[in-house]
KOLZAFI-784849 format. One record per residue: residue in one letter; z, x, y of N, C-alpha, C in turn; chain. Coordinates in steps of 0.1 Angstrom, whole numbers, padded with zeros to 4 digits. Atoms other than C-alpha are relative to their C-alpha. Layout:
# KOLZAFI-784849
<node res="a" n_zz="Z" n_xx="X" n_yy="Y" ca_zz="Z" ca_xx="X" ca_yy="Y" c_zz="Z" c_xx="X" c_yy="Y" chain="A"/>
...
# end
This chain:
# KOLZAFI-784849
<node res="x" n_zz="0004" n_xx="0003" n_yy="-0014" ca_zz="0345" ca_xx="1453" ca_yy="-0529" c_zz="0012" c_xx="-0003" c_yy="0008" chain="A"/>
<node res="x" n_zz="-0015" n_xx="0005" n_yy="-0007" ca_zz="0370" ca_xx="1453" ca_yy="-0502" c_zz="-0001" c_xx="-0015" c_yy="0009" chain="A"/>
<node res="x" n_zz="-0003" n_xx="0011" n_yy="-0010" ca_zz="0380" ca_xx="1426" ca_yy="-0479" c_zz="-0001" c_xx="0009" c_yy="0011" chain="A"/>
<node res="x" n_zz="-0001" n_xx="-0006" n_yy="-0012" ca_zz="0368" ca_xx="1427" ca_yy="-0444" c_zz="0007" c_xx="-0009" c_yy="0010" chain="A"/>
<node res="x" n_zz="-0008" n_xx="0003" n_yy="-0013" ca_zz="0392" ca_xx="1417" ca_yy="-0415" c_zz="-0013" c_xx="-0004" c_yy="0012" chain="A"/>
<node res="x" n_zz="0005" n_xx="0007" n_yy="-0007" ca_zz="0376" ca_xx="1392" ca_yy="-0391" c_zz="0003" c_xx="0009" c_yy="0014" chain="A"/>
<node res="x" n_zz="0001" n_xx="-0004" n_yy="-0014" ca_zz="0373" ca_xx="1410" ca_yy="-0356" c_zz="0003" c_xx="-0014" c_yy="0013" chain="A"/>
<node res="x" n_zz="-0005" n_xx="0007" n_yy="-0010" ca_zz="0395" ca_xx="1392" ca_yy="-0333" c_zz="-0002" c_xx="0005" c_yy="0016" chain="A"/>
<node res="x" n_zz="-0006" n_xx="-0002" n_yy="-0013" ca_zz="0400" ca_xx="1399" ca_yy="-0295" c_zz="0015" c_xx="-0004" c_yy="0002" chain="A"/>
<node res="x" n_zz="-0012" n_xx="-0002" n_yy="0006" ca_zz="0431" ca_xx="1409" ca_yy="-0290" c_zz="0012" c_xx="-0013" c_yy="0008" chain="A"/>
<node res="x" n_zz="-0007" n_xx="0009" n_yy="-0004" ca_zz="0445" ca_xx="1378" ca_yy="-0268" c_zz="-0004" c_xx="-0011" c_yy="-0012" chain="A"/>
<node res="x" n_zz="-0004" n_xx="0009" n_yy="0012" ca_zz="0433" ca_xx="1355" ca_yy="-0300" c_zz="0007" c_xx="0006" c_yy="-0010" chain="A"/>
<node res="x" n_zz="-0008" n_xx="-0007" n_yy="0011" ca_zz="0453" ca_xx="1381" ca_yy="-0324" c_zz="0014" c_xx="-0009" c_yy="0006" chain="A"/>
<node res="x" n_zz="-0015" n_xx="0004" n_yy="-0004" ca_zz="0482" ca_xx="1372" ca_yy="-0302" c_zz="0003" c_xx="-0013" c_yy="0003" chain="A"/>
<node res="x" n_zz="-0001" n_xx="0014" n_yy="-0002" ca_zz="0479" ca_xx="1335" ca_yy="-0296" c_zz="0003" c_xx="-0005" c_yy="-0017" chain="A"/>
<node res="x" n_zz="-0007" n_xx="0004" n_yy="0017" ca_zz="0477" ca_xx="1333" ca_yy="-0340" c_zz="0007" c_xx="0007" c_yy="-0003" chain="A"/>
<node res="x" n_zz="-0013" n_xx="-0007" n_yy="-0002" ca_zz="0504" ca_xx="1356" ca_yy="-0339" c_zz="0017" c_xx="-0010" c_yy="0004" chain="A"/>
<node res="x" n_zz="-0007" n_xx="0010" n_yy="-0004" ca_zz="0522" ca_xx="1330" ca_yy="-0319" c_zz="0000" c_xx="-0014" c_yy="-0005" chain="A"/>
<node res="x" n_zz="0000" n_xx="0011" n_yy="0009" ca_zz="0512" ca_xx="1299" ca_yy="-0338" c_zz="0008" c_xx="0005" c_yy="-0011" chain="A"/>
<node res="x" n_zz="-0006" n_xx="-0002" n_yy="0012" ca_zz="0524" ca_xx="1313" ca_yy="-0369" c_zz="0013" c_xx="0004" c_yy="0001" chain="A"/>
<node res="x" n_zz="-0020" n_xx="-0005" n_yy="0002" ca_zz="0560" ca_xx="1321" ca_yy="-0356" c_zz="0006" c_xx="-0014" c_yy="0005" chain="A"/>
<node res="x" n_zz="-0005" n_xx="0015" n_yy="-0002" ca_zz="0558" ca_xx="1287" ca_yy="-0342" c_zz="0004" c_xx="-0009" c_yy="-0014" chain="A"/>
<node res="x" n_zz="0000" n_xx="0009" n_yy="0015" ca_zz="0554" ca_xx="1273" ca_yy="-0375" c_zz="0010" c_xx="0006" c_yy="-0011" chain="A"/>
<node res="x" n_zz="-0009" n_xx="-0002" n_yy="0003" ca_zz="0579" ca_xx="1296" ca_yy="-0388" c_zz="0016" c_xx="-0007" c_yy="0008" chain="A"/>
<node res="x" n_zz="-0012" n_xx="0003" n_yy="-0003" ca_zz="0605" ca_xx="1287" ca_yy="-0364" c_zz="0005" c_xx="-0014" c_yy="-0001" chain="A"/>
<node res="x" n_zz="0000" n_xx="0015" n_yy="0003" ca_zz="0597" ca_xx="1251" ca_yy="-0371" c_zz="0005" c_xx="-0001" c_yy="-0015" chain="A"/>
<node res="x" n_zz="-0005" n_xx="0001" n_yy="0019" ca_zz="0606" ca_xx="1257" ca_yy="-0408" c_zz="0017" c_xx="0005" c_yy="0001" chain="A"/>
<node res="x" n_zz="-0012" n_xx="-0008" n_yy="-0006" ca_zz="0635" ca_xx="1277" ca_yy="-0396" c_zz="0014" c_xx="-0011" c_yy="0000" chain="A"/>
<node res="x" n_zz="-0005" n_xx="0012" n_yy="-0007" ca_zz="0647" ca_xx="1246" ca_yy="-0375" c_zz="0006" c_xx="-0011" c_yy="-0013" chain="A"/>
<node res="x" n_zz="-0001" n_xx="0010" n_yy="0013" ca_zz="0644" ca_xx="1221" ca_yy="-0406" c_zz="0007" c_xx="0006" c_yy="-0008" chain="A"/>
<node res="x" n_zz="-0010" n_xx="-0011" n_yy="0014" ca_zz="0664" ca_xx="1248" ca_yy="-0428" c_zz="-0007" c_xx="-0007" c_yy="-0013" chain="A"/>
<node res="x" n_zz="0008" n_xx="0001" n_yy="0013" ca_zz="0635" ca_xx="1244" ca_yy="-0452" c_zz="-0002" c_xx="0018" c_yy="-0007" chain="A"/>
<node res="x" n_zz="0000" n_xx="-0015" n_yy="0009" ca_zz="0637" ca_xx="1279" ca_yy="-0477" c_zz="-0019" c_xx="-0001" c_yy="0001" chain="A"/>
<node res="x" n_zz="0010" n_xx="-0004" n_yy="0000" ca_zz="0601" ca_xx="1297" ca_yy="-0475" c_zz="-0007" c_xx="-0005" c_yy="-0012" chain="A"/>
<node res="x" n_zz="0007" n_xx="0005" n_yy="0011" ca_zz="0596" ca_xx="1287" ca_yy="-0515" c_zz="0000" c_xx="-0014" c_yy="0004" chain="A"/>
<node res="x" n_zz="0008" n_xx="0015" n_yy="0004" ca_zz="0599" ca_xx="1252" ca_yy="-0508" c_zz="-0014" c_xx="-0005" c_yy="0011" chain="A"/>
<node res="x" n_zz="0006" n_xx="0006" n_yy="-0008" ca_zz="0577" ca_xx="1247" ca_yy="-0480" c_zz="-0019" c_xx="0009" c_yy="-0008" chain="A"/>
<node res="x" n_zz="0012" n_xx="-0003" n_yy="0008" ca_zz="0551" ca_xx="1269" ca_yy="-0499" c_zz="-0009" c_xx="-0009" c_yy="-0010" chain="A"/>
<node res="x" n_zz="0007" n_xx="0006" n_yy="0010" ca_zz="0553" ca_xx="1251" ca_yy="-0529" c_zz="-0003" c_xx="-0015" c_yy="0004" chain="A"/>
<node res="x" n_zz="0008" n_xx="0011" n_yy="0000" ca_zz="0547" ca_xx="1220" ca_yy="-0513" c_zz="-0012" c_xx="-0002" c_yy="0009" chain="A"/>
<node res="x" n_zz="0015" n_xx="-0004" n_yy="-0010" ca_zz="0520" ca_xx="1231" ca_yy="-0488" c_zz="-0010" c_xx="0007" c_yy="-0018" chain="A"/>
<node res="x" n_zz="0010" n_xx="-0008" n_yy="0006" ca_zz="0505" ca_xx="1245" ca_yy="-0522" c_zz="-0009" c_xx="0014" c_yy="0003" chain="A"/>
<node res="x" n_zz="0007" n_xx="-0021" n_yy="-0002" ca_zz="0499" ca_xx="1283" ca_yy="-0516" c_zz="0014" c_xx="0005" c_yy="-0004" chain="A"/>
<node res="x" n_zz="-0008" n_xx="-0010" n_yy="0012" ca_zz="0517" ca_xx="1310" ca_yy="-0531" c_zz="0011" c_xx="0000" c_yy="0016" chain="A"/>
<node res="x" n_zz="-0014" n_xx="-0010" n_yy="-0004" ca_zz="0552" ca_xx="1326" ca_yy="-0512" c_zz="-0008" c_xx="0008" c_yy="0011" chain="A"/>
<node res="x" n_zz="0009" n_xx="-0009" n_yy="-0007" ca_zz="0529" ca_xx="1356" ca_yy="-0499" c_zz="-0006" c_xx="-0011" c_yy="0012" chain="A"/>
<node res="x" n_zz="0008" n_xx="0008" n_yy="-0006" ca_zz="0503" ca_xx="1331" ca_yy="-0485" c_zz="0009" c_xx="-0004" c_yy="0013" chain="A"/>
<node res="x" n_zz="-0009" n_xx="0004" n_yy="-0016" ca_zz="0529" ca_xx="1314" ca_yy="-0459" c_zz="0007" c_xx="0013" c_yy="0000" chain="A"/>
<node res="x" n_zz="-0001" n_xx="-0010" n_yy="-0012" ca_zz="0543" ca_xx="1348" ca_yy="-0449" c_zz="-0012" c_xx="0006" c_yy="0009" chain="A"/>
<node res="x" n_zz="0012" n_xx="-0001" n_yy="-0003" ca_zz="0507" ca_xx="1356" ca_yy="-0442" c_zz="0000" c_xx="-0010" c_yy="0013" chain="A"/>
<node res="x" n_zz="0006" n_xx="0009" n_yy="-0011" ca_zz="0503" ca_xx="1323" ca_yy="-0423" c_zz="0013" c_xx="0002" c_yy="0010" chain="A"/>
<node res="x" n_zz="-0011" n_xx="-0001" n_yy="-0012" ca_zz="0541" ca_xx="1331" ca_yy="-0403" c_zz="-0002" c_xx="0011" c_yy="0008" chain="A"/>
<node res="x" n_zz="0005" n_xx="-0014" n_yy="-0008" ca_zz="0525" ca_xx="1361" ca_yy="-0393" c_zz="-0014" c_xx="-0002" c_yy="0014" chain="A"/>
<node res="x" n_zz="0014" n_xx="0003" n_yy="-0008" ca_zz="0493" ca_xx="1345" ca_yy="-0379" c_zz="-0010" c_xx="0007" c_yy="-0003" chain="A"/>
<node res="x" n_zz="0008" n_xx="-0009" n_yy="0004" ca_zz="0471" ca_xx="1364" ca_yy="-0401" c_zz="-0015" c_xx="-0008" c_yy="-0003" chain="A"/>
<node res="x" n_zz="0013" n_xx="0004" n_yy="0001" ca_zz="0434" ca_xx="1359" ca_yy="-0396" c_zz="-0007" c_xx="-0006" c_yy="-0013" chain="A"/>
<node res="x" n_zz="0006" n_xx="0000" n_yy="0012" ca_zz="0424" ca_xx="1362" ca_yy="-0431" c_zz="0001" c_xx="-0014" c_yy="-0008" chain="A"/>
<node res="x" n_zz="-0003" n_xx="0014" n_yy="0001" ca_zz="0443" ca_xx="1330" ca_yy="-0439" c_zz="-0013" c_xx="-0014" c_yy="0006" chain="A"/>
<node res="x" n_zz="0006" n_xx="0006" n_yy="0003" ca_zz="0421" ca_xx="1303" ca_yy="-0447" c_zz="0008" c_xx="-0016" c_yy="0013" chain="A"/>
<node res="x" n_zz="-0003" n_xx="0009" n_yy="-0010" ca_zz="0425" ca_xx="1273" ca_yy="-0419" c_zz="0008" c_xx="-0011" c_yy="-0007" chain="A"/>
<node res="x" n_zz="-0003" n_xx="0011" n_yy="0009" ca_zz="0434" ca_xx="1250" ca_yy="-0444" c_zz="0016" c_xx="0001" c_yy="-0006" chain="A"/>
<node res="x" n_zz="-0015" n_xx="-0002" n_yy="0001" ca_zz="0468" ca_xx="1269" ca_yy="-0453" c_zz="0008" c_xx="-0004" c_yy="0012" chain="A"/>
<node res="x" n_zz="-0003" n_xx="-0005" n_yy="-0008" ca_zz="0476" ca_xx="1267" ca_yy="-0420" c_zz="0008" c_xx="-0021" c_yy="0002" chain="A"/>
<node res="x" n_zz="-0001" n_xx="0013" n_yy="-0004" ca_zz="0470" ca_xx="1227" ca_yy="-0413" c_zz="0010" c_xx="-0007" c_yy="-0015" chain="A"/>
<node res="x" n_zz="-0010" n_xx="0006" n_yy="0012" ca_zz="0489" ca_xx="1219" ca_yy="-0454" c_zz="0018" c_xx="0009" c_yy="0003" chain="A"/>
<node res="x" n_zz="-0012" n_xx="-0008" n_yy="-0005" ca_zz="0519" ca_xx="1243" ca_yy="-0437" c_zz="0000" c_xx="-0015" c_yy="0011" chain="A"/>
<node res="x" n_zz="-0006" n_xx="0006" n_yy="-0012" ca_zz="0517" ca_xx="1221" ca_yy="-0404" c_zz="0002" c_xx="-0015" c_yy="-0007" chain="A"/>
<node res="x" n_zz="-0004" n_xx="0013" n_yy="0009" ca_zz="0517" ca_xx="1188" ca_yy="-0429" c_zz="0014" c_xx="0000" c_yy="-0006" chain="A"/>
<node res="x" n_zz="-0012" n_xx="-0003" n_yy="0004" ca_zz="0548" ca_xx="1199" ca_yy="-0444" c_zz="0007" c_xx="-0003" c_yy="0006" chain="A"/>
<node res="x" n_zz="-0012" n_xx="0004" n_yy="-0009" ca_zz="0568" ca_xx="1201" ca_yy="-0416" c_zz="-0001" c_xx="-0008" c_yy="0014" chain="A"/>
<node res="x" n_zz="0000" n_xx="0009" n_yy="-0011" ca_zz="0555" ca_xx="1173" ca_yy="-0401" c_zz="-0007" c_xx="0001" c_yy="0015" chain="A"/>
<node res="x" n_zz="0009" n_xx="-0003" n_yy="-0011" ca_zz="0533" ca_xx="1187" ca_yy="-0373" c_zz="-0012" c_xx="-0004" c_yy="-0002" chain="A"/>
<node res="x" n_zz="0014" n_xx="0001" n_yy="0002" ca_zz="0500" ca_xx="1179" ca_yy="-0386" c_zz="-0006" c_xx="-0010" c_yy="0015" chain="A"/>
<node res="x" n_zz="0000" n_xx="0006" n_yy="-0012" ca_zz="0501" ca_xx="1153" ca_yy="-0352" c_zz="-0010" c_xx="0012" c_yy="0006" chain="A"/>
<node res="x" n_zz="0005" n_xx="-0013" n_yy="-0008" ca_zz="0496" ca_xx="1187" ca_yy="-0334" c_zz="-0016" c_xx="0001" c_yy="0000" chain="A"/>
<node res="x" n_zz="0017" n_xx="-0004" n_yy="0003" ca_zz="0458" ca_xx="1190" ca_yy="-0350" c_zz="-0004" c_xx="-0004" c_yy="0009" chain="A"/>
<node res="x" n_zz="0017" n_xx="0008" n_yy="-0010" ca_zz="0441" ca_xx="1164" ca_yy="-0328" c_zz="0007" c_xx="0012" c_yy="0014" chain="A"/>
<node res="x" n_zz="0000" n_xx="-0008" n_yy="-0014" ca_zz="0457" ca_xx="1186" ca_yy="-0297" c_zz="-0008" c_xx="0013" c_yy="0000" chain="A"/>
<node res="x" n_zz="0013" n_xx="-0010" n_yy="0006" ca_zz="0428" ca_xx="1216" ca_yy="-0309" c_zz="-0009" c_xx="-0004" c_yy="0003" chain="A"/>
<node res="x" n_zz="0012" n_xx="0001" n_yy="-0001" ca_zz="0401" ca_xx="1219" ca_yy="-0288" c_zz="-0002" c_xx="-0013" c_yy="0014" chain="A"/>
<node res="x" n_zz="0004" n_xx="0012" n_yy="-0003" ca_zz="0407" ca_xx="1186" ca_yy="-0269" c_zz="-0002" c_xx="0000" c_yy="0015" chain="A"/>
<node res="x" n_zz="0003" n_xx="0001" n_yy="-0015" ca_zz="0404" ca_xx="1197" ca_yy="-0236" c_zz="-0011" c_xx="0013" c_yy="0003" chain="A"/>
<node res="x" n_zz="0012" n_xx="-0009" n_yy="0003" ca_zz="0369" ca_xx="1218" ca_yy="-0236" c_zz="-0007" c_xx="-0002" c_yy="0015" chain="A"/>
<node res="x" n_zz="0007" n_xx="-0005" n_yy="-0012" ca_zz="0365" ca_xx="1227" ca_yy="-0201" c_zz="-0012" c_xx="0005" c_yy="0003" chain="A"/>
<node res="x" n_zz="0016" n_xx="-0005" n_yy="-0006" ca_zz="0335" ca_xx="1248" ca_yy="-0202" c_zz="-0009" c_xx="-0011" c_yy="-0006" chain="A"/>
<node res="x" n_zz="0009" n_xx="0010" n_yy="0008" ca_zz="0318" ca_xx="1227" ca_yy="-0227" c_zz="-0004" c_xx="-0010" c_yy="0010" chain="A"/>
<node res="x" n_zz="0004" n_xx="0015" n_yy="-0005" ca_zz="0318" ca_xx="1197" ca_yy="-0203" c_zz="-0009" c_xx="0006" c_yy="0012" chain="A"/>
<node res="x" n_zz="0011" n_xx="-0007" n_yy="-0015" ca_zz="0307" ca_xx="1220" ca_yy="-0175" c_zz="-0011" c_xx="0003" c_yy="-0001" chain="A"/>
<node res="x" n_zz="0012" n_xx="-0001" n_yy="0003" ca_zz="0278" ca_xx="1230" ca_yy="-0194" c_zz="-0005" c_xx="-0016" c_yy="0000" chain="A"/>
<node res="x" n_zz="0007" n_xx="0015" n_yy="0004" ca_zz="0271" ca_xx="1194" ca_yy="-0202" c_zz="-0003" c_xx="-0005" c_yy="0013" chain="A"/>
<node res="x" n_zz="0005" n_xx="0003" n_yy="-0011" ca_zz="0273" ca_xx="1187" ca_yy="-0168" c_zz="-0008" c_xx="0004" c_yy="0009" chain="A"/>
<node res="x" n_zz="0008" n_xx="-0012" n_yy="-0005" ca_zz="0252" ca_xx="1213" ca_yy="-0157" c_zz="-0013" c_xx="-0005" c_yy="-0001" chain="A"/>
<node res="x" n_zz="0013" n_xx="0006" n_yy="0003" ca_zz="0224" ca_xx="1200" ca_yy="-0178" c_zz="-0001" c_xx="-0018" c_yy="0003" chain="A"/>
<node res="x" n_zz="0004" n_xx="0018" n_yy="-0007" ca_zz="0227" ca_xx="1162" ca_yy="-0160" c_zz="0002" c_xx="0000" c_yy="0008" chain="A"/>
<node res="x" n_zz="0006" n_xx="-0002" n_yy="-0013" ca_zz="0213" ca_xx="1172" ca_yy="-0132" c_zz="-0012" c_xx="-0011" c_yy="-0001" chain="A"/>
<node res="x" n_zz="0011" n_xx="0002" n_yy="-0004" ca_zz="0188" ca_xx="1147" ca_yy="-0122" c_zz="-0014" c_xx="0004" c_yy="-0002" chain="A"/>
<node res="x" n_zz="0010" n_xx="-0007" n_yy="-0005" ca_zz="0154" ca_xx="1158" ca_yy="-0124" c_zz="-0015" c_xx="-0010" c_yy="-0001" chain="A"/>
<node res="x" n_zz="0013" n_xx="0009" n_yy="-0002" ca_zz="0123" ca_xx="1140" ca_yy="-0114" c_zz="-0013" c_xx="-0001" c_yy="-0008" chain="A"/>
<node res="x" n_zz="0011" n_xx="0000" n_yy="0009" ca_zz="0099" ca_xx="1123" ca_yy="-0135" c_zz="-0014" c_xx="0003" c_yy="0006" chain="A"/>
<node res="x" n_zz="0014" n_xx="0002" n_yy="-0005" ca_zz="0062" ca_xx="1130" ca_yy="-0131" c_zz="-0003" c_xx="-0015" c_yy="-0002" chain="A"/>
<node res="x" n_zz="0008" n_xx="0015" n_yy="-0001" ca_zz="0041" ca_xx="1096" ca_yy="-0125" c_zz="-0006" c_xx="0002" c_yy="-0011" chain="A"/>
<node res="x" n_zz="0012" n_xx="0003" n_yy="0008" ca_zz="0025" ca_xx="1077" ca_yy="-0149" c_zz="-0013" c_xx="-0001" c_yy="0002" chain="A"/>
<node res="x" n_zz="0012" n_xx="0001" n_yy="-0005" ca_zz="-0008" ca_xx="1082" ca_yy="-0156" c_zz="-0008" c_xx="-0012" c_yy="-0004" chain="A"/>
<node res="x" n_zz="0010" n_xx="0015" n_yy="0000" ca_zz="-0034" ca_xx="1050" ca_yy="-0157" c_zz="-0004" c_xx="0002" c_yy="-0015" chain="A"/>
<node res="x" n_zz="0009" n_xx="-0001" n_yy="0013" ca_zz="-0043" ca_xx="1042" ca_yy="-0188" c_zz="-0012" c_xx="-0009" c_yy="-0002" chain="A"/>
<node res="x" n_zz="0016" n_xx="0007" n_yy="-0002" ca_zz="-0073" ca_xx="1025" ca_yy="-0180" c_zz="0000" c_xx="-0016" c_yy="-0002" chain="A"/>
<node res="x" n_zz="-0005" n_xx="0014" n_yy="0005" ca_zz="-0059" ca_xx="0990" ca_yy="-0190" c_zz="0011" c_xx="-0009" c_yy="0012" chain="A"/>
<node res="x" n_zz="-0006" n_xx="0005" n_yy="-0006" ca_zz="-0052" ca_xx="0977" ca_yy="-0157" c_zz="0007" c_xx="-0018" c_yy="0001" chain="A"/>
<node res="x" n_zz="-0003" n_xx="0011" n_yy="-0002" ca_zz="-0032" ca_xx="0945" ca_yy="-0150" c_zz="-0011" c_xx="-0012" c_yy="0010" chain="A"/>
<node res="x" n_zz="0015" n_xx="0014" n_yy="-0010" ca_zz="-0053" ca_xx="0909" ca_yy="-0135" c_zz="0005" c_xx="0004" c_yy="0012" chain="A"/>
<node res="x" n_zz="-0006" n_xx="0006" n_yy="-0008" ca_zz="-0031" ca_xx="0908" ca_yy="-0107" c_zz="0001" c_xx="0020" c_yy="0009" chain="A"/>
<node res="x" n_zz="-0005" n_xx="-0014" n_yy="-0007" ca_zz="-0036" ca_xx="0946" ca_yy="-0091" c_zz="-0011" c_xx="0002" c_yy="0015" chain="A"/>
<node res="x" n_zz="0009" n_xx="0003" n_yy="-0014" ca_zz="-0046" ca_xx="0956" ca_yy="-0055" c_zz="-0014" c_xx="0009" c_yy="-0002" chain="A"/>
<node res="x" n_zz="0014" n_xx="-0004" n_yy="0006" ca_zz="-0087" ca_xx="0967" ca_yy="-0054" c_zz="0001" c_xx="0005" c_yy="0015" chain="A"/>
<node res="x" n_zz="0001" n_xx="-0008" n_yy="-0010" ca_zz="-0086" ca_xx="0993" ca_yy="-0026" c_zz="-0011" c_xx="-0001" c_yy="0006" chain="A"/>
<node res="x" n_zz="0009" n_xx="-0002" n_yy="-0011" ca_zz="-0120" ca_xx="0987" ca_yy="-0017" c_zz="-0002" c_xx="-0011" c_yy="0008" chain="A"/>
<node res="x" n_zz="0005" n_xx="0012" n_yy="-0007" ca_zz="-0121" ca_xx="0950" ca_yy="-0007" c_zz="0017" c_xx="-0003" c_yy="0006" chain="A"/>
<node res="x" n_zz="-0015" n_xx="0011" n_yy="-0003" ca_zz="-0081" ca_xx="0943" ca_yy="0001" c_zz="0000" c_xx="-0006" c_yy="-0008" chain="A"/>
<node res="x" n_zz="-0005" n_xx="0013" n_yy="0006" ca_zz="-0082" ca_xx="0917" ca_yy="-0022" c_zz="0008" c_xx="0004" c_yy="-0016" chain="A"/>
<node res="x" n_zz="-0004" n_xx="-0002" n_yy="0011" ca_zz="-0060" ca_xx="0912" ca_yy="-0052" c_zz="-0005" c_xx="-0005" c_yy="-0014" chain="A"/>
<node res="x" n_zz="0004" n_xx="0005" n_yy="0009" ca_zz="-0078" ca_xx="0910" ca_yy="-0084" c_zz="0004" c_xx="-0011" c_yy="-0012" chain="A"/>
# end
């Protein structure tokens, strides 16, 4: 059975395209060799050229034991954390909207006005 390739749009191909050369050039930077940063992220050799590539297929988890390595893992909480539409929908749905009245449940209070005489019961 073959492997099927996750159907990107081609501006997220190219944004993990650009993550993973980030994370190469961060390794780069550190003059860490490709076997050691593998074997201490635990994935094969292959696996991190895969993830320098920004290749979909890669499991998320190589990606964040790579950015542990060379000390980016920080980076994670910045994912997601400014979710523009999301709030806008949220805000969309807290709109105001008016209750209907309660209805009598037959169990009035002593103290209520009796429309026919004025007086308060």
């Amino acid at each position: 059975m073959a492997k099927t390739t996750p159907n990107l749009l081609p501006r997220i191909s190219r944004l993990l395209q650009s993550f993973g050369g980030n994370l190469k050039l961060a390794r780069l930077r550190r003059k860490y060799s490709a076997e050691t940063v593998a074997q201490r992220a635990g994935i094969t050799r292959r696996t991190l050229s895969k993830v320098e590539h920004g290749d979909p297929t890669v499991a998320f988890g190589a990606y964040a034991r790579v950015m542990q390595v060379l000390r980016l893992e920080d980076d994670l909480a910045q994912l997601a954390v400014d979710d523009v539409l999301g709030r806008k929908l949220q805000d969309a749905g807290l709109t105001p909207k008016r209750r209907a009245p309660k209805k009598s449940s037959g169990n009035q209070p002593h103290n209520t006005f009796s429309p026919n005489d004025g007086t308060v019961g």
